[in-house]
N, C-alpha and C positions, 0 to 999 in steps of 0.2 A: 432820496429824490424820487419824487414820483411821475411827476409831468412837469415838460420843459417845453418852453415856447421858443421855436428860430423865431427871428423877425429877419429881413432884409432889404434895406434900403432902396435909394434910385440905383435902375439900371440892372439891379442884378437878375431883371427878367429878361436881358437879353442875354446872358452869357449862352455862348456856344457861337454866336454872331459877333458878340464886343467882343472886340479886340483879344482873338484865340492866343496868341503868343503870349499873351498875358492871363487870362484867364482861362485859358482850356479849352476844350472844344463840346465838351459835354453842357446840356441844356438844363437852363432851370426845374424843368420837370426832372430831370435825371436831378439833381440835387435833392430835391424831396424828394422821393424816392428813395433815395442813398441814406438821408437822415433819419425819415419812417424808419425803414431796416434798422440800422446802427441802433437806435432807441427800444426798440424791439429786439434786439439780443439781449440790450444791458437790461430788460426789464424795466422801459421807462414808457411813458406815451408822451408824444412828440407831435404839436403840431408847427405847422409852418407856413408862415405869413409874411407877403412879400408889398408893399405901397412906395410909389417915386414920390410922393408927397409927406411931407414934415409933419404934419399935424393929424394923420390919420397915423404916424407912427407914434406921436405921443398919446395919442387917445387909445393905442394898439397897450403901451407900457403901464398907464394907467390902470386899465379895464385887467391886465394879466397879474398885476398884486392880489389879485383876490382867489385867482384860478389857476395859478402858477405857481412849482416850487422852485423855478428858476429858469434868466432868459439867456438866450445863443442870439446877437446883436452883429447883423453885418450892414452897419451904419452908412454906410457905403460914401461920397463926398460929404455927408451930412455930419461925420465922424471928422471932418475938421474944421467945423466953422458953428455948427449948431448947438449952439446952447440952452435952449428950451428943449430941445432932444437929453442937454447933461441935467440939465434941472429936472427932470423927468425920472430919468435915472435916479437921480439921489432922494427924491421924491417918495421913490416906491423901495419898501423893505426885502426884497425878495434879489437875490446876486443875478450881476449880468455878467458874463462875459461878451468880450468885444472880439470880435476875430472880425481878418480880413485873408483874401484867397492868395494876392499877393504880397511879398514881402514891400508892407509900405516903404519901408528903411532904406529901400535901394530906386526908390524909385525917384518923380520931382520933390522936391525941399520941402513943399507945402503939404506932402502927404506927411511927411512925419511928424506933426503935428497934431494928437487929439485933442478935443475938450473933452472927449466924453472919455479916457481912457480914465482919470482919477478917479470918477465914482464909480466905478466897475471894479469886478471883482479878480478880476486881472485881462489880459491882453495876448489872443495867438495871432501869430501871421504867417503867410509863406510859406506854408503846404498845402496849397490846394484845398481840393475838399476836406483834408483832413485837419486844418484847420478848426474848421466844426465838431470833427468827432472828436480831437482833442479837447475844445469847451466843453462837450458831452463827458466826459469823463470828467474835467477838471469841475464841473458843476455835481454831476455824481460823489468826489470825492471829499471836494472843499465848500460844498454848495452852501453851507449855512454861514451868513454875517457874520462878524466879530462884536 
């Protein structure tokens, strides 16, 4: 694995403000930040790209098959309803994994629900930022298709 692209959904540029009990208190800039680093130990380059809008993230999934040896996906509500977000996904040859910061499983009914977790290369939740650096590894380790 050489270079891995985070993407993340609506909202996730307010955390530190959304709703801290749930998502922490540390700010999106502290995220990237944290994920630069983590990528930069394992020897990877890591960029990170954040849009509230649907179709500037498939144009985001698109355009990274060509530049990308695999994606970190924090799909955010888009990850239960969007399906041109999962057609997307299975579109392009390169693994996603799909993580989220909280544990969707315990949260409302609707959350547990993905469309996009099928064509992904598998699914972390509910550790925080670590989350991320699990897909960081898990994309380092299993990062190539079957």
């Amino acid at each position: 694995m050489k270079k891995i692209l985070v993407i993340n959904g609506p909202n996730l540029n307010l955390l530190g403000e959304r709703e801290p009990g749930i998502y922490g208190n540390d700010t999106y800039d502290t995220l990237c930040e944290k994920l630069i680093d983590k990528a930069e130990e394992m020897g990877i380059k890591c960029e990170v790209f954040q849009s509230n809008h649907e179709g500037v993230i498939i144009d985001k999934l698109h355009s990274a098959r060509l530049t990308f040896d695999g994606i970190v996906l924090n799909a955010g509500a888009f990850t239960h309803y969007s399906y041109a977000i999962r057609d997307a996904i299975a579109a392009i040859k390169i693994p996603v994994v799909e993580v989220h910061i909280s544990n969707v499983f315990a949260r409302d009914d609707f959350r547990k629900n993905s469309v996009i977790g099928p064509v992904c290369k598998g699914s972390i939740s509910g550790f925080g930022f670590d989350s991320y650096y699990l897909a960081m590894d898990a994309l380092a380790k299993y990062g190539v298709n079957d």
